[in-house]
C-alpha positions as CSV (number, residue, x, y, z in Angstrom):
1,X,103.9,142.5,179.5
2,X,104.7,145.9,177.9
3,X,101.1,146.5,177.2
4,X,100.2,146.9,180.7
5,X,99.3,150.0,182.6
6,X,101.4,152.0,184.6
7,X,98.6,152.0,187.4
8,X,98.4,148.5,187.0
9,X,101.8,147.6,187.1
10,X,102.2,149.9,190.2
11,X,99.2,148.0,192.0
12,X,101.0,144.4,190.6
13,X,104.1,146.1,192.4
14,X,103.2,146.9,195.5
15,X,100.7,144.2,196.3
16,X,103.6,142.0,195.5
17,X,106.3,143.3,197.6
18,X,103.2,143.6,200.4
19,X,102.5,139.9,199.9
20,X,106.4,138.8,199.5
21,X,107.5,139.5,202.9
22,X,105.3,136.6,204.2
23,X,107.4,134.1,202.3
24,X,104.9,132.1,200.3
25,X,104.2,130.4,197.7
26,X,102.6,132.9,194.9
27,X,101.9,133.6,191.1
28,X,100.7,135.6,188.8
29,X,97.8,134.6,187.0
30,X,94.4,135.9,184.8
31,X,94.6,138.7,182.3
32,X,98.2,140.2,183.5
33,X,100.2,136.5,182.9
34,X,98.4,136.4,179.4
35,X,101.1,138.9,178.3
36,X,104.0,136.6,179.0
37,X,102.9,133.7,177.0
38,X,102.2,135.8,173.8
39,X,98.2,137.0,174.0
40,X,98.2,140.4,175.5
41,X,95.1,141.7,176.1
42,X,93.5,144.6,178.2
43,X,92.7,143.9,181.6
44,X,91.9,146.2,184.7
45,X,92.7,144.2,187.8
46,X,95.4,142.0,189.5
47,X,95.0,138.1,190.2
48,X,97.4,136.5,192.7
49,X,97.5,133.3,193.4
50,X,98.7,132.1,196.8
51,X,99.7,128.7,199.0
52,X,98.6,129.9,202.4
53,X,97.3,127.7,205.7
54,X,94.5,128.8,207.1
55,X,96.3,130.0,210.4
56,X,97.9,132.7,208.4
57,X,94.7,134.1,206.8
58,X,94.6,136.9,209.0
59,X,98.5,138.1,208.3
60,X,97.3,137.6,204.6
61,X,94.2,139.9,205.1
62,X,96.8,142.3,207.5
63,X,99.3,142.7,205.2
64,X,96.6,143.9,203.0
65,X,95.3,146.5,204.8
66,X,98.8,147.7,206.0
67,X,99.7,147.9,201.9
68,X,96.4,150.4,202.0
69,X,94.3,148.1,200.4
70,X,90.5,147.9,201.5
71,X,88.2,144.9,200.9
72,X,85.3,144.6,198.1
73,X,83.7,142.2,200.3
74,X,82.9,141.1,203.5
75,X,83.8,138.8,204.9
76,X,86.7,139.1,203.4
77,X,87.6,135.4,202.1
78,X,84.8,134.6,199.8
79,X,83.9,131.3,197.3
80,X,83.9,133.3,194.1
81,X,83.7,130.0,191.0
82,X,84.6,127.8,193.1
83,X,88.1,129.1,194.4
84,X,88.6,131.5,198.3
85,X,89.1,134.9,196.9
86,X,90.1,137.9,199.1
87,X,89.1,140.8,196.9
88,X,90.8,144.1,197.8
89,X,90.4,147.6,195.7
90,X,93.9,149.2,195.5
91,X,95.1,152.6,194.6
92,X,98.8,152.6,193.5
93,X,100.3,155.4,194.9
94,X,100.9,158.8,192.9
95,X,98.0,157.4,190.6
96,X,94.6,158.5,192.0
97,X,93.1,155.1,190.0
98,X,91.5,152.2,192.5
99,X,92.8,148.7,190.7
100,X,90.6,145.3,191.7
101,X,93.4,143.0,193.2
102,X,92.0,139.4,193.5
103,X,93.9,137.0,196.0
104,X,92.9,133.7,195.3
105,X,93.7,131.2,197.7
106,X,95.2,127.8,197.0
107,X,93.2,125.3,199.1
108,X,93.5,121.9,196.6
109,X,96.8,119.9,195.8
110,X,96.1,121.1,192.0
111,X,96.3,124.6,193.0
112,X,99.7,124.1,195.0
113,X,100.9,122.2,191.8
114,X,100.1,125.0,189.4
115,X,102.2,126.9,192.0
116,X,104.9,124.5,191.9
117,X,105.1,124.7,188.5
118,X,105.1,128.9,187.6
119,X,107.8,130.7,186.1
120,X,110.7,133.6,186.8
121,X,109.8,136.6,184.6
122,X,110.6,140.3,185.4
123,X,108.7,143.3,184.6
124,X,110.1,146.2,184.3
125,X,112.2,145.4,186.8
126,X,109.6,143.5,188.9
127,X,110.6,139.9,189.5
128,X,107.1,138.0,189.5
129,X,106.6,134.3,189.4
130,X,103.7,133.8,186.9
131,X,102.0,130.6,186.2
132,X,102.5,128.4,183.8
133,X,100.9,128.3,179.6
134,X,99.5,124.7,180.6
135,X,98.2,125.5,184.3
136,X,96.8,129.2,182.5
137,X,94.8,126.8,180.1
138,X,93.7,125.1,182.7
139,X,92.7,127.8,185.3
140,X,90.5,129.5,182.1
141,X,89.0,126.5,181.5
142,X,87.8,126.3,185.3
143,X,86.5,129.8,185.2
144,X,84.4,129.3,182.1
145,X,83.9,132.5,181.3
146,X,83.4,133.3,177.5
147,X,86.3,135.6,177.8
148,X,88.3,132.7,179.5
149,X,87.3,130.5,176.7
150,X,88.3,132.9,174.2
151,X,91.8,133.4,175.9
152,X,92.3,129.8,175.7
153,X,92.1,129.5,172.2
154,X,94.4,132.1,171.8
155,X,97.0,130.6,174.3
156,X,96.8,127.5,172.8
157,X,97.5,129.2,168.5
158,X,100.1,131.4,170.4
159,X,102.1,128.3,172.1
160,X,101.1,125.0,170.7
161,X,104.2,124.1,170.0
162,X,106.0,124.2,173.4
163,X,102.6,122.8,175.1
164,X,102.9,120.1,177.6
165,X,99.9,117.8,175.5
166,X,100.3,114.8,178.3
167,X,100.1,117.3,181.5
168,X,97.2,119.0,179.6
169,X,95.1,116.3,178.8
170,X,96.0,114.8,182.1
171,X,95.1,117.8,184.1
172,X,91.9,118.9,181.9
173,X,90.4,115.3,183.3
174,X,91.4,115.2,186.7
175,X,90.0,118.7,186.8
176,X,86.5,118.0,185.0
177,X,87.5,119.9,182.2
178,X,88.2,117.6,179.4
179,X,85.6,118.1,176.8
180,X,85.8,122.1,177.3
181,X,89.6,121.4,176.5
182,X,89.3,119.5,173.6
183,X,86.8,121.7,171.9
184,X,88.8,124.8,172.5
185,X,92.1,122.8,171.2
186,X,89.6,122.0,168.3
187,X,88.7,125.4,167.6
188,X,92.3,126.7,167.9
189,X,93.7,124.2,165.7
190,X,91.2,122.2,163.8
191,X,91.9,118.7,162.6
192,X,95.4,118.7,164.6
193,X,95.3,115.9,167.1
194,X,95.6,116.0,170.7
195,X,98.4,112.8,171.0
């Protein structure tokens, strides 16, 4: 993640330790994790995703406020593609720049999975959990996005050899996503099967 801006690793930072103290299950995810499994790309905002039960929303949304964070929306939980999002604009301090933070909220078992299944990395001396190559695929996928799609393809050249194929294929059909898969696999790697 070298690429990354100081403002933005300062808002990934504090967020972070904000968030940590409530001792749940969280990840890094979107444009920031890209970095880690070999597609860096700019991005201006922070996506966390977090396990939390719905009687803790309001520490979630308290903790928040008390790291100076201040909501894009209200109310502050929002259905944004499908997924709760608590969107919060963040200025690191010493850095006079507001960064979009984007909670998302895992509410399905394939959410909690993805969490389950993230990764240890540290970041200039930030230790991060960060989801997984397979569960990234995945979440671009759901988004849909033509960026997303794009990022898939390059996830997929970048990693293809140390890719999960069964949890992938698996996954992309539980999820509804299995023909967007296979044509991005196709377009990453043409003629290379998916078994």
């Amino acid at each position: 993640m070298s690429e990354i801006s100081s403002p933005l690793l300062k808002a990934l930072d504090e967020i972070w330790s904000a968030l940590e103290v409530m001792g749940l299950p969280m990840a890094v995810t979107g444009g920031l994790s890209l970095s880690v499994w070999n597609h860096p790309r700019s991005t201006h905002d922070v996506d966390i995703l977090i396990a939390i039960d719905e009687s803790r929303i309001e520490e979630l949304l308290a903790a928040l406020v008390s790291a100076g964070a201040r909501f894009k929306r209200k109310p502050a939980v929002t259905k944004l593609d499908g997924v709760d999002v608590v969107q919060v604009l963040y200025e690191p301090r010493e850095t006079y720049l507001e960064i979009q933070v984007d909670v998302l909220i895992a509410r399905s078992e394939f959410y909690s999975d993805v969490l389950e299944r993230c990764i240890s990395v540290t970041v200039e001396n930030i230790e991060l959990q960060v989801v997984s190559c397979e569960d990234l695929i995945l979440l671009k996928l759901l988004a849909g996005r033509i960026i997303d799609q794009a990022d898939t393809v390059a996830l997929i050249l970048a990693n293809s050899d140390d890719l999960d194929l069964e949890y992938l294929v698996r996954c992309a059909d539980e999820q509804n996503v299995e023909e967007e898969f296979k044509r991005t696999w196709n377009e990453a790697l043409p003629g290379s099967p998916l078994t």
